[in-house]
N, C-alpha and C positions, 0 to 999 in steps of 0.2 A: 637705541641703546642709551642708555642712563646711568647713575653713580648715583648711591643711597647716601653714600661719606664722600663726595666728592673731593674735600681740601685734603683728601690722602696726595691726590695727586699731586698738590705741592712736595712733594717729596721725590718726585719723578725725578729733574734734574740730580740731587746728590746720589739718587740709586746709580743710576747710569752711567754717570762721570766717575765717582768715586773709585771704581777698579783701575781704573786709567792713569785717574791722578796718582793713585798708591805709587804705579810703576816709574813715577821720573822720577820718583826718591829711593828705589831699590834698584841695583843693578844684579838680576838674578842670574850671570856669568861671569866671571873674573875676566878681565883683559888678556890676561898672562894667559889663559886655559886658551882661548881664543887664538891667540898666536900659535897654540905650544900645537893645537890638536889643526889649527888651518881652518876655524871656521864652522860652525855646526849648524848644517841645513836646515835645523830644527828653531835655530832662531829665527827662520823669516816666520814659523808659527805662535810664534809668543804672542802673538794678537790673540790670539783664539781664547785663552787665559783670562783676561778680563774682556774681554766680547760677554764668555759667556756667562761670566758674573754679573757684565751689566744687564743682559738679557734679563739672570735670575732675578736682580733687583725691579727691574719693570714690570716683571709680572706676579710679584710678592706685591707693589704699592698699588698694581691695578685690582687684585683681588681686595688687598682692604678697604677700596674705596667701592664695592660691593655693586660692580656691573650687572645692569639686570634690566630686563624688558618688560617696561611696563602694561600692565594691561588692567581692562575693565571688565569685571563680572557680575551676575548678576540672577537670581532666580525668585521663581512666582511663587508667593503665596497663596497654592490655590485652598480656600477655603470660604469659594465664593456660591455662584447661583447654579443648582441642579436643574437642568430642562428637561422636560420630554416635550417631543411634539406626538401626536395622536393624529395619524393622515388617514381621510376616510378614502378606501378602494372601490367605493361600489361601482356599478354600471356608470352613472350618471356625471362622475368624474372626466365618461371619454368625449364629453361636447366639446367641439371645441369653439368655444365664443372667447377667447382671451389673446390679446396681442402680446407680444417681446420684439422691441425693435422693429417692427412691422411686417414680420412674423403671425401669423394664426398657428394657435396652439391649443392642445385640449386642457381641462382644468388641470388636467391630472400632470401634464407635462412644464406646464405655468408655474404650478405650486412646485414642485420638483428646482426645476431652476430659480426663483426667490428665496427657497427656503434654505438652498444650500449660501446663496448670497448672504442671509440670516446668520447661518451656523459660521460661514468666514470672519462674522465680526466678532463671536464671541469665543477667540481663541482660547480663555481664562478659564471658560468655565467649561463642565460635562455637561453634553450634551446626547440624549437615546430620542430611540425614535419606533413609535409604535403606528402598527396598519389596523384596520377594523373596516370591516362589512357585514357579512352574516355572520364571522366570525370576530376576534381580536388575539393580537397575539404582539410579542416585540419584535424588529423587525432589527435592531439594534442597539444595544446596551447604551448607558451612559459611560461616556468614556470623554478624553479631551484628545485623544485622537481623531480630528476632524476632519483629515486625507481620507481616513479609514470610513468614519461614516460616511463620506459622502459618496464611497462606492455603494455601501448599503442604502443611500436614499436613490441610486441611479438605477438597482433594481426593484423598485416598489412599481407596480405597475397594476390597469384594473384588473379588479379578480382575486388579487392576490391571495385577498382576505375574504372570497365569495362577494360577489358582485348582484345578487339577488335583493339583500335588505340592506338598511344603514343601521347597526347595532352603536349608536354613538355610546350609551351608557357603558357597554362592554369597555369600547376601547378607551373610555377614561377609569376604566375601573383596572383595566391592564397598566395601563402609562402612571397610576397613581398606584400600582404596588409596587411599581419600580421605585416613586420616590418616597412614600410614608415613613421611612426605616433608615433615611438616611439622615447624615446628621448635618448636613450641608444649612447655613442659615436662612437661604432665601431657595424654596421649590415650588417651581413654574409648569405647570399643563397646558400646552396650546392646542388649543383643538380646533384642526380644520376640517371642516364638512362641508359640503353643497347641498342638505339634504335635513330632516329632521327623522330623529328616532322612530323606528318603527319593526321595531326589532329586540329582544333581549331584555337586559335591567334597564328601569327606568334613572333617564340621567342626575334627575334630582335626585335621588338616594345616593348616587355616588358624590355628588356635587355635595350634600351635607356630611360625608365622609371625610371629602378633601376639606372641607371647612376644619374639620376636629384633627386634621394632620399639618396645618397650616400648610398647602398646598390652593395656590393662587392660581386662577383656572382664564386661561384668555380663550374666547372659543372665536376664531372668525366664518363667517358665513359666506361661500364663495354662491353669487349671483349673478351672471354673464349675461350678456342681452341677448344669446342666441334660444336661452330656454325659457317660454313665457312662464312657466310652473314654476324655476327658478327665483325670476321676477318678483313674483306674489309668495313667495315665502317671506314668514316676518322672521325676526330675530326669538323671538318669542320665547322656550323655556335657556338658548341660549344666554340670550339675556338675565335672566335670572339666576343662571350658574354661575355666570360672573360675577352678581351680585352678592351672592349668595357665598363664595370665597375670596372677596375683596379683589376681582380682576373687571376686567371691561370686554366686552363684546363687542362686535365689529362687522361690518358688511364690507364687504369686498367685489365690486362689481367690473373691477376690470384690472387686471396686471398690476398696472402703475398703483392703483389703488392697495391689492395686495401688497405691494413693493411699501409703500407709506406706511403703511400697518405696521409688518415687521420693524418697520425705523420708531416709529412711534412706541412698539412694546421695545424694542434696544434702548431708547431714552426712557422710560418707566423705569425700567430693570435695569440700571449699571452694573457692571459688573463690581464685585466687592475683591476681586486676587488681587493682593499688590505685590508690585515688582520694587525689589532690596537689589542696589548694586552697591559694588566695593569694591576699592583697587586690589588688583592681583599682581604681580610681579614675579615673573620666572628669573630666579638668580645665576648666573652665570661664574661666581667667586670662583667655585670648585674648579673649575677647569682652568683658572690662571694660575690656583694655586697646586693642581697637579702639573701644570707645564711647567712653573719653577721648580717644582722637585723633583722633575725628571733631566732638567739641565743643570742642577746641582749635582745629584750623579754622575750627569755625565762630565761636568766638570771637576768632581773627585776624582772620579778613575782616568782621566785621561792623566791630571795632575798627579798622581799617583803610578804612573804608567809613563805614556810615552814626553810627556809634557814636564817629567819628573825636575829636569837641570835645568827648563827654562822657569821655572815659579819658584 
């Protein structure tokens, strides 16, 4: 608790004392009446009289000096970085050559836990998240609800999106009509795959598309040492999508590796929401100055009333 006008409360002592003092310079009974009547039981209440005047006075000068609880507020300017990610489903997702904590896990389940670690850092911004195999589709909107998506990244699983081809052009062509149309300053495609196109639209048409939407394409290449085909995949038209929309491409050959990726595109990409704080302060005046006006009342109508020959 705190005071906006604190030096009200210099006034504290003469609220208080002043009903008091009044009374040693008025004698509100006669002597004579006192003799005549033997005493009026009502005089051992004459405290009551200025009690609760001084009462009224304290909390008339506590209200002016404007009691209130400070606090601090504050909200995001979000009008920062659009993400999608683009997570490939196919077959070749369920190898598992990838550690967490010394852990063996499949790609599929690896990428699933980094990625959410990814999506924890970037509270600020929206974040969707698109699947692709034989097919493509969205698997979860951009939103900055990040509780929410990451129940949606804990159901993506292989298959989801047919498990037969890797359609990568499709699912950057899904994840980038999510972001073309939005007015967000900075939009991000991250595309993970284990695999190259072989399937649907070819990636570079969509790749010169996200170029003409300013849509910045990071693709990483998941390479585990349990799959030799894996291995001997290059980077190749990945490469040149990133090129191709001012992003960078990436091999990923084990967890910790993916883990460093992600940190490294978080440092590329800061977030642009800023956070505005401001003090706030819940006032509390009102309620001292209804408590003095409800013991002014009550000290009219007693005064008025039974209190009437002592005041």
């Amino acid at each position: 608790m705190s005071f906006y006008w604190p030096w009200f409360l210099l006034l504290l002592p003469v609220a208080v004392f002043w009903p008091f003092m009044r009374r040693r310079f008025h004698l509100p009974i006669p002597t004579v009446s006192l003799k005549r009547v033997g005493g009026d039981k009502r005089l051992q209440w004459s405290f009551v009289s200025p009690l609760l005047l001084a009462f009224v006075g304290l909390c008339m000068v506590v209200a002016l000096a404007r009691p209130q609880d400070p606090r601090e507020a504050s909200w995001n300017e979000r009008s920062g970085i659009d993400i999608v990610i683009a997570m490939d489903t196919s077959g070749s997702m369920g190898v598992s050559d990838y550690q967490i904590g010394g852990k063996t896990m499949t790609r599929m389940a690896a990428s699933k836990t980094i990625l959410k670690r990814f999506v924890d850092r970037r509270r600020d911004d929206r974040v969707g998240v698109t699947v692709f195999g034989e097919e493509a589709f969205a698997q979860a909107p951009l939103s900055i609800d990040h509780d929410g998506l990451s129940a949606f990244i804990d159901q993506i699983d292989i298959g989801l999106a047919g498990d037969g081809a890797t359609a990568i052009g499709e699912g950057m062509a899904i994840a980038a009509q999510q972001l073309k149309d939005l007015a967000a300053k900075e939009k991000i495609l991250i595309l993970l795959t284990d695999g190259e196109n072989n399937y649907g639209i070819n990636p570079l048409m969509v790749a010169k598309a996200c170029a003409e939407f300013d849509i910045r394409v990071y693709p990483i290449l998941l390479s585990g040492a349990a799959s030799g085909f894996a291995d001997e995949v290059e980077l190749g038209d990945l490469k040149t999508i990133a090129e191709m929309t001012g992003g960078q491409a990436f091999r990923a050959q084990t967890a910790a590796t993916l883990q460093r990726i992600y940190s490294d595109i978080n440092d590329m990409e800061p977030t642009t929401a800023k956070t505005i704080s401001w003090d706030l302060a819940e006032e509390y005046f009102d309620v001292w100055l209804l408590l003095a006006i409800i013991l002014a009342v009550i000290h009219l109508l007693l005064s008025e009333t039974w209190l009437r020959r002592l005041t």
